[in-house]
PALUMVO-954155 format. One line per field, with one value per residue (C-alpha): x, y negated, z; residue in one letter; chain. Coordinates in nm, 3 decimals, m for minus. Each point is the difference from the previous one (the first is absolute). Layout:
BEGIN
east: X  ...
north: Y  ...
up: Z  ...
r: A  ...
c: A  ...
This chain:
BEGIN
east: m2.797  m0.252  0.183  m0.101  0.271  m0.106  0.175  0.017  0.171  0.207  m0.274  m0.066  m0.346  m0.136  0.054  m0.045  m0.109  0.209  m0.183  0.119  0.138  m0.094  0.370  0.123  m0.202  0.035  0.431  m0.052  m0.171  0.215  0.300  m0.172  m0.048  0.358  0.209  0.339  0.220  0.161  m0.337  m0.091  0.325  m0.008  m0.346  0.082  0.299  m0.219  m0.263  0.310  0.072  0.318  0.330  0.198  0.343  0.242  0.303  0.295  0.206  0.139  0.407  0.211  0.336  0.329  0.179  0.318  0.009  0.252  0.065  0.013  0.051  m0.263  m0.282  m0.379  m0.276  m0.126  m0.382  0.064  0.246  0.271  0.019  0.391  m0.010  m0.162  m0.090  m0.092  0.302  0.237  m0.125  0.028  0.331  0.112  m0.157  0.213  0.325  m0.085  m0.067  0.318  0.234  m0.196  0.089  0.418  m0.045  m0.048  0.204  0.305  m0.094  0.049  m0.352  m0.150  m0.311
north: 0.216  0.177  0.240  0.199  0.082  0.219  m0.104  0.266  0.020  0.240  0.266  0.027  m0.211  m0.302  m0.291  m0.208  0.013  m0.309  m0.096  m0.246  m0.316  m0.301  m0.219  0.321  m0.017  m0.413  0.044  0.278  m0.269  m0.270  0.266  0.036  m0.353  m0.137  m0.170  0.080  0.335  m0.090  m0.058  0.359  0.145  m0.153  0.092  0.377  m0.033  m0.106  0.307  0.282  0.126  m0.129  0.149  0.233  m0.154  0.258  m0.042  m0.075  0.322  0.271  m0.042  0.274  m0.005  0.191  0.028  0.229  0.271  m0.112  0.367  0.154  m0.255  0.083  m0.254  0.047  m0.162  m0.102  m0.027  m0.274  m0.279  0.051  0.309  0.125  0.413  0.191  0.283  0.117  0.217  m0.293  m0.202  0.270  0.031  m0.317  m0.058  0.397  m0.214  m0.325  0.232  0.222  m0.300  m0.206  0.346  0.025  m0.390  0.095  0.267  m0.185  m0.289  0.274  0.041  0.308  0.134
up: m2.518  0.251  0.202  0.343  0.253  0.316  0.320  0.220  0.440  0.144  0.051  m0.339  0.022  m0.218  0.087  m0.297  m0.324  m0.184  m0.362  m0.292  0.086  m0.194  0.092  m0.177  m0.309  0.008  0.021  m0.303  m0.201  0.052  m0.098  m0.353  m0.052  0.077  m0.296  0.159  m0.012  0.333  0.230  m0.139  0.116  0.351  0.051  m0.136  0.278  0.251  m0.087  0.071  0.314  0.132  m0.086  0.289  0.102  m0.030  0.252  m0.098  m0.200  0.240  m0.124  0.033  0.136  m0.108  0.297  0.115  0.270  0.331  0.036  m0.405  m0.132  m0.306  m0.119  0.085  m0.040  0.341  0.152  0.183  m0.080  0.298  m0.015  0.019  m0.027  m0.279  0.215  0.341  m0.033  m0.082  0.302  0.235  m0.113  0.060  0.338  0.120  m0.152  0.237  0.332  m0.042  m0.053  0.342  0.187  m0.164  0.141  0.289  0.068  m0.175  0.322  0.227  0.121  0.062  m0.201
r: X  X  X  X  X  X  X  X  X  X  X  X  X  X  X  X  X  X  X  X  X  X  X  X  X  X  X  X  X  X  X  X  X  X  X  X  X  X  X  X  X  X  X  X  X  X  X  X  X  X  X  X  X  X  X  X  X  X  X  X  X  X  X  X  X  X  X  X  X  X  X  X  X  X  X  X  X  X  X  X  X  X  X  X  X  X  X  X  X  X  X  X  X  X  X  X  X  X  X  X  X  X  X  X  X  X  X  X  X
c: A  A  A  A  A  A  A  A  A  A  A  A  A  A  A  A  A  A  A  A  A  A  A  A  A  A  A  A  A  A  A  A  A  A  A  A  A  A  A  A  A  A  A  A  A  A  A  A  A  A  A  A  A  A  A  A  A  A  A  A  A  A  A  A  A  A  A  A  A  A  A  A  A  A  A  A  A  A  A  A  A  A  A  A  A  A  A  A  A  A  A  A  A  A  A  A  A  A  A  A  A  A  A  A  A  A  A  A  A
């Protein structure tokens, strides 16, 4: 198999000019000649570019709103409000009962 690949830098000039390579043509030969079903398919394997590892599956969680009480589906796995709205919610509840604290302890605000 004669081939010519052009190998060009950064700028966009030639660099090289790469032509047919004779291990190439030799490993092509030896393919054709080969008795067994199972050298072809590990040399075909070695000839493909390698696979990309996906990561592992992105899982979805059901989880239940503190505040509604209703399920969502959150981003992220800790998550413990549906909405903006819900959290906000929640964090008015925890100042106003720290301030009726305080007041019922007889401290002034």
């Amino acid at each position: 198999m004669a081939y010519d690949c052009k190998v060009y830098d950064r700028n966009g000039n030639l660099k090289k000019v790469v032509k047919g390579s004779g291990n190439f043509t030799k490993a092509t030969k030896d393919f054709l000649k080969q008795k067994s079903t199972k050298r072809a398919l590990s040399y075909i394997k070695t000839m493909r570019d390698p696979k990309i590892v996906i990561k592992n599956k992105v899982r979805f969680y059901d989880k239940e709103c503190i505040v509604c009480k209703m399920v969502f589906h959150p981003r992220q796995r800790h998550a413990k409000y549906c909405s903006y709205e819900c959290q906000h919610k929640f964090y008015k509840e925890i100042k106003i009962r720290e301030k009726i604290r305080l007041v019922n302890a007889g401290k002034n605000i």
